[in-house]
C-alpha positions in Angstrom: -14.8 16.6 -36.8 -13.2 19.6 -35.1 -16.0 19.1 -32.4 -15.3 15.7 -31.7 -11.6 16.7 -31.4 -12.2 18.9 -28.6 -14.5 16.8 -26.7 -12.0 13.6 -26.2 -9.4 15.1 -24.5 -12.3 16.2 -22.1 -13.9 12.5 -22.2 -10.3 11.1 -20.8 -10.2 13.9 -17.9 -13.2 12.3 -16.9 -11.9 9.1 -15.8 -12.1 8.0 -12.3 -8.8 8.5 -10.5 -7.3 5.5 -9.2 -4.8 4.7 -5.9 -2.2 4.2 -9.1 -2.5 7.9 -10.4 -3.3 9.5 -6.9 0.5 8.3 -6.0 1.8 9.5 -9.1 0.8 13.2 -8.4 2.0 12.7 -4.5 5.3 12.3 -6.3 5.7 15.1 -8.2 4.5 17.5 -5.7 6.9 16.0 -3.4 9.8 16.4 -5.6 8.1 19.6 -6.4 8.5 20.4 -2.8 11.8 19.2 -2.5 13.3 21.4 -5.7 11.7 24.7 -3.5 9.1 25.2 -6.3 6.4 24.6 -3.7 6.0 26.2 -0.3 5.2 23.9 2.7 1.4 25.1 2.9 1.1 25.0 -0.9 2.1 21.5 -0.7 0.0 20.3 2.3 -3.1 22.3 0.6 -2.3 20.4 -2.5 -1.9 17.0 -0.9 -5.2 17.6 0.7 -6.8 17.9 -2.8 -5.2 14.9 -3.9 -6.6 12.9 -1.6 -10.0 14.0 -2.1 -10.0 14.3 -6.4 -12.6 11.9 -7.9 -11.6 12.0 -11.3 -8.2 12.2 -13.7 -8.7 15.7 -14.6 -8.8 16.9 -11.1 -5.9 15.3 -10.4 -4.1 16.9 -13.4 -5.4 20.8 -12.0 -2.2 20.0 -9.1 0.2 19.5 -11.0 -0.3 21.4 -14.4 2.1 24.5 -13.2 5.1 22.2 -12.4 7.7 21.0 -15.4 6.6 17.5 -14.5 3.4 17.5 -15.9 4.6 18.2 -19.2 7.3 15.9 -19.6 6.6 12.4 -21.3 5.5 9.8 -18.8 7.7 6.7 -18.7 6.1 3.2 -18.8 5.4 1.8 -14.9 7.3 -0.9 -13.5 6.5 -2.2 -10.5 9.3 -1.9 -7.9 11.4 -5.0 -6.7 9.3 -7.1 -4.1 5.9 -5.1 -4.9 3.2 -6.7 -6.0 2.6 -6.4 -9.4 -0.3 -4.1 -10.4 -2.5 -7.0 -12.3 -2.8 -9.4 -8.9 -4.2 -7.0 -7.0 -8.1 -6.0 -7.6 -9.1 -3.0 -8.0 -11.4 -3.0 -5.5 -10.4 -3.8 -1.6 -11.6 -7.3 -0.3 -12.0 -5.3 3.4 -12.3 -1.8 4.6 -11.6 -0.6 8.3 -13.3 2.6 8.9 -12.8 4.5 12.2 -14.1 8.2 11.9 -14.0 9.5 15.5 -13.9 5.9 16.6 -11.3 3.0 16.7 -11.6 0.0 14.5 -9.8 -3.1 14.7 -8.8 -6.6 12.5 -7.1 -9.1 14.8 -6.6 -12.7 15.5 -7.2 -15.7 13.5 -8.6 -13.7 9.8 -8.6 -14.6 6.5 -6.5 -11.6 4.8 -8.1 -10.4 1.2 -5.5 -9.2 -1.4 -6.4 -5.3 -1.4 -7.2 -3.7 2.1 -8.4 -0.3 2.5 -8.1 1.6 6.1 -9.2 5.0 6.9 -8.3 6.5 10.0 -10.1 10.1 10.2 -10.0 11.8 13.5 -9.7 7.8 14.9 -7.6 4.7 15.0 -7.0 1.8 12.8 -5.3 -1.4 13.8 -4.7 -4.0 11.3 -2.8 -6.9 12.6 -1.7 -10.0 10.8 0.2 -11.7 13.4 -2.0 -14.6 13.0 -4.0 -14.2 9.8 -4.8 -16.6 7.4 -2.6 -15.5 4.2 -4.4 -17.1 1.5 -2.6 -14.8 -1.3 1.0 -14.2 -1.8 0.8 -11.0 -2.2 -1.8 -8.4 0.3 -1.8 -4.5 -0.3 -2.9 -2.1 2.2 -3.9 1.3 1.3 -3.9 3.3 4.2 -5.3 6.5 4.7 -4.4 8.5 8.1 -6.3 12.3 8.8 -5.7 13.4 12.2 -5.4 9.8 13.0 -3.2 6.8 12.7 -3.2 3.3 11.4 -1.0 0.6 12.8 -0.4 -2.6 10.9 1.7 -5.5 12.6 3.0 -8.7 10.2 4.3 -12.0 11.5 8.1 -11.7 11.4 8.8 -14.2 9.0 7.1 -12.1 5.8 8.6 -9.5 3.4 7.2 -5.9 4.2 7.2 -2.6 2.2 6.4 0.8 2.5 5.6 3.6 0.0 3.8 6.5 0.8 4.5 10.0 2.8 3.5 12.5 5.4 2.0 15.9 5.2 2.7 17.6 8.9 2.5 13.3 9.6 4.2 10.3 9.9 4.3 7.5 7.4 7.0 4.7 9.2 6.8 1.6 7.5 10.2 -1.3 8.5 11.3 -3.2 5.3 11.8 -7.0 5.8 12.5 -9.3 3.3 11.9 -13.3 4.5 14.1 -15.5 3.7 11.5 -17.9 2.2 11.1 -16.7 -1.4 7.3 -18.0 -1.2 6.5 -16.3 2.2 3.6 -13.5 2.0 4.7 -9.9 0.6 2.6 -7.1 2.7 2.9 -3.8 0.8 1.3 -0.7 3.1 0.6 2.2 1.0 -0.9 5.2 2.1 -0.4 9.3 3.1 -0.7 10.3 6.3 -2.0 14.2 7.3 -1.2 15.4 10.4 -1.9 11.9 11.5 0.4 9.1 11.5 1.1 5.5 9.2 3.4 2.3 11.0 3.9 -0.8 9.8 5.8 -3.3 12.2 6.6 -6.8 12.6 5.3 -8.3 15.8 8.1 -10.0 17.3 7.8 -14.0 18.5 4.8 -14.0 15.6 5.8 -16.2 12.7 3.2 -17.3 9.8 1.7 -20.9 10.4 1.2 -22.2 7.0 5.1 -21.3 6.4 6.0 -23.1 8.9 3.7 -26.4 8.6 5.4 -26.3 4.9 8.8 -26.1 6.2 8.1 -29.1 8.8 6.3 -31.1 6.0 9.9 -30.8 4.0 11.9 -31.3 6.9 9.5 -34.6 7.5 10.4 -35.6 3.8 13.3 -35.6 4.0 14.0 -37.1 7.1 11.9 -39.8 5.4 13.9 -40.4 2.4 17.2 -40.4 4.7 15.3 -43.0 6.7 14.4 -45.1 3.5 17.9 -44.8 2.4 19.5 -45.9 5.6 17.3 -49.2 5.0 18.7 -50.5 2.4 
C-alpha cells in the first residue's frame, strides 16, 4: 500500500502538458516577475523551459519555489468572449510552420477551430480577411522565436488576445462585433525575442455575416411589402 502511494503522485506528473497548463505557469512567473521575486533573465530562462516542457511535472519544476504553487488552485472559468475550453479540440485542425522560412494562409480558406503557428527564426501570416468561418469560435495558438506571426481578421468579428512577451512583442487589438453571432478569433501565444500581432484588415468584412444580414433585411422588406397589400 505505502508503495502504491508514492508512485501516483508520480503517475499524474506524468501527464502530457497541455496549451491550458503551459499558460497557467506563464502566469505565475509573470506575476512572479512583476512582485520582483524573479530577475529578468531568470524569467526569460524560465519561459524558455516552459515552452519546451512535455509533461505536467516539468512544468511544475518552474514554479515549485514561488508562493503560487502552493496555494489551492481555483476552478477555471473561461473569460468573457473566450471560447469555451470544451468547443475547441484539442488537437489543431491546421499548423503553419516556418523555421527559417516564411509561411502563409490567405484568401478564400476554410478556417478549422484550433490553429497552431510556429514562427522560429521565420514568418507566419495568417489571414482571415476572406476565410470561410465555418465555426463560431477559431483559436490560434501562436508561437513566435526570433520570429513573428501576423494574423489579420475581417473587421466585423470579435478579436482577443492573451498571451505575453519575453524580450518580444505580443500586440493583439480587442474588437467586439456588434453582431452577437459574428465569429470570435482568440490569438494565444508567447512570443521570445520575436514578435505576436493580431489586426483587423480594414475594408474586409465576413461574407456569410453579411449575406445573413441582407437575407433579414430581404424579409423584412417582404413582409412590409405583403402588409402594404392588403
Amino acid at each position: 500500500m505505502d508503495l502504491q502511494k508514492q508512485t501516483a503522485p508520480a503517475a499524474a506528473t506524468e501527464l502530457r502538458a497541455s496549451d491550458a497548463d503551459r499558460d497557467r505557469i506563464a502566469d505565475i512567473l509573470r506575476e512572479a516577475l512583476a512582485e520582483g521575486r524573479l530577475t529578468a533573465d531568470e524569467h526569460a530562462e524560465r519561459v524558455e523551459g516552459v515552452l519546451a516542457a512535455k509533461t505536467v511535472g516539468e512544468l511544475d519544476v518552474f514554479i515549485r519555489d514561488l508562493p503560487a504553487a502552493h496555494q489551492r488552485r481555483a476552478p477555471h472559468i473561461p473569460a468573457a468572449g473566450r471560447p469555451a475550453p470544451a468547443a475547441i479540440p484539442a488537437d489543431p485542425d491546421d499548423n503553419v510552420v516556418a523555421v527559417f522560412s516564411s509561411a502563409v494562409r490567405k484568401g478564400r480558406w476554410r478556417a478549422g477551430r484550433r490553429i497552431h503557428a510556429y514562427a522560429i527564426f521565420g514568418s507566419v501570416e495568417i489571414d482571415l480577411s476572406e476565410a470561410l468561418f465555418e465555426y463560431q469560435q477559431v483559436v490560434i495558438r501562436a508561437i513566435s522565436v526570433c520570429g513573428s506571426v501576423e494574423v489579420r481578421v475581417p473587421e466585423n468579428v470579435s478579436l482577443r488576445g492573451t498571451g505575453g512577451g519575453v524580450l518580444g512583442a505580443f500586440e493583439v487589438d480587442h474588437l467586439d462585433a456588434e453582431d452577437p453571432e459574428a465569429p470570435v478569433v482568440q490569438v494565444d501565444g508567447w512570443a521570445v525575442l520575436g514578435s505576436i500581432e493580431g489586426r483587423p484588415k480594414r475594408g474586409k468584412l465576413v461574407a456569410d455575416i453579411l449575406d445573413r444580414v441582407q437575407r433579414s433585411v430581404d424579409k423584412g422588406t417582404k413582409s412590409l411589402r405583403k402588409h402594404l397589400d392588403r
